[in-house]
VEXDREN-2710 file (C-alpha; in Angstrom, 1 decimal):
% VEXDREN-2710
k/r/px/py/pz
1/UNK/-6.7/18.1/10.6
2/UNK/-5.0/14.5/10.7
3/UNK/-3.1/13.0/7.4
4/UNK/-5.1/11.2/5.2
5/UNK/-4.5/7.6/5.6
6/UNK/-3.7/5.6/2.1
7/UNK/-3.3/2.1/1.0
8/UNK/-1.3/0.8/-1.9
9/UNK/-2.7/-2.4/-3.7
10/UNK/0.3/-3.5/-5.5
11/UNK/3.2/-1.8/-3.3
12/UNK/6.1/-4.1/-4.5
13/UNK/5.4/-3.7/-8.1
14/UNK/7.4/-0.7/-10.0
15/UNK/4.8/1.9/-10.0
16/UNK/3.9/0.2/-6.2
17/UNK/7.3/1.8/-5.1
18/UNK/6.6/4.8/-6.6
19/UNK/3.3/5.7/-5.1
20/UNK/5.3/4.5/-1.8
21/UNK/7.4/7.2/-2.0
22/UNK/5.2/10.1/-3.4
23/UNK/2.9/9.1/-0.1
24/UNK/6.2/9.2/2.1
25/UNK/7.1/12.8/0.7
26/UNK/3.8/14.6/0.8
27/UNK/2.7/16.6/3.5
28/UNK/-1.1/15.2/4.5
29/UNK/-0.5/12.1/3.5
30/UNK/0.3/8.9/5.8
31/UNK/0.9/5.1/4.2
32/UNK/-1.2/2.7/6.3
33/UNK/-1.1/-0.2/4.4
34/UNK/0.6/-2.1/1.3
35/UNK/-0.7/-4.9/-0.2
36/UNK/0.4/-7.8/-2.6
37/UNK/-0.4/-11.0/-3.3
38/UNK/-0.2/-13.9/-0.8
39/UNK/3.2/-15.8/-1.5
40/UNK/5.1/-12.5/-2.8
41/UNK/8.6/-12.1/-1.9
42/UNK/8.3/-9.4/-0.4
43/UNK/5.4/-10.2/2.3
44/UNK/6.7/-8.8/5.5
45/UNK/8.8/-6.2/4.4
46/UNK/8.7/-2.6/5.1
47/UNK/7.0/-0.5/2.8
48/UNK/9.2/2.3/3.1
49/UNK/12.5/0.5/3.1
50/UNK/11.6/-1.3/0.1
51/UNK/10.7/1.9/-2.3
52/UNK/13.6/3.4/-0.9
53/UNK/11.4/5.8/1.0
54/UNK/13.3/5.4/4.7
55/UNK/11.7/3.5/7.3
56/UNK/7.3/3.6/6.8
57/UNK/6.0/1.3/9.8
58/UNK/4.5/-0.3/7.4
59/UNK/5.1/-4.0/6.1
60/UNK/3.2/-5.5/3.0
61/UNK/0.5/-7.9/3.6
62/UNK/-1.8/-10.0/2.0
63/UNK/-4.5/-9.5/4.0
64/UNK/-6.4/-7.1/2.1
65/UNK/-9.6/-6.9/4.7
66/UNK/-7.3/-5.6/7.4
67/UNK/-5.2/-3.2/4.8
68/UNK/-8.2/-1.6/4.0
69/UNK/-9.5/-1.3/6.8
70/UNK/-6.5/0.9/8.3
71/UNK/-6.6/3.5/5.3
72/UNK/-9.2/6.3/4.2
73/UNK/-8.3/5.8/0.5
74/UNK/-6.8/2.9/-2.0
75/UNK/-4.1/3.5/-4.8
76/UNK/-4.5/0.4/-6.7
77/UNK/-1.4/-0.7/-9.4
78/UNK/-2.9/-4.1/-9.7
79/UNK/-4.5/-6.2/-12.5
80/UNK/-8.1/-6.2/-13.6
81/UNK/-9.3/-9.3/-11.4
82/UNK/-7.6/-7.6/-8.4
83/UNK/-9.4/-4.5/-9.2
84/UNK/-12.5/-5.6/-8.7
85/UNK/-12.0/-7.5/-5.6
86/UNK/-10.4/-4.4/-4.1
87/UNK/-13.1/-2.2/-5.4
88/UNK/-15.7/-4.6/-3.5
89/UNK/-14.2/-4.5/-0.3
90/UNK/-13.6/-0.7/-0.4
END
């Protein structure tokens, strides 16, 4: 059986980092995408690196269509308006 792929809305943000990690450390589980805001510092960046994780593959986008698109699930540590954007696209 092959890991199940998840996406974190909201990657950058505190609890973002920490979800980054838990994925990271748990058998089954493979981060395929991160997502934040266009115009957030820390577009581009690896996932991974930046919860401290090691190395994910991964870098944070804003492009929420193609984030989605590479996961099976969504975590989403976002705000209300986001929320219901992401919960459309899903």
């Amino acid at each position: 059986m092959s890991d199940m792929r998840v996406v974190i809305a909201g990657a950058a943000g505190h609890m973002g980092r920490v979800l980054v990690r838990l994925v990271q450390e748990t058998a089954g589980l493979k981060l395929s995408g991160a997502i934040e805001p266009e115009g957030h510092v820390a577009i581009g960046e690896d996932a991974g690196l930046l919860a401290g994780a090691g190395r994910a593959l991964v870098h944070v986008t804003s492009d929420m269509d193609a984030a989605l698109a590479s996961g099976d699930v969504v975590i989403d540590f976002t705000i209300p308006r986001v929320s219901v954007d992401i919960a459309g696209l899903a």
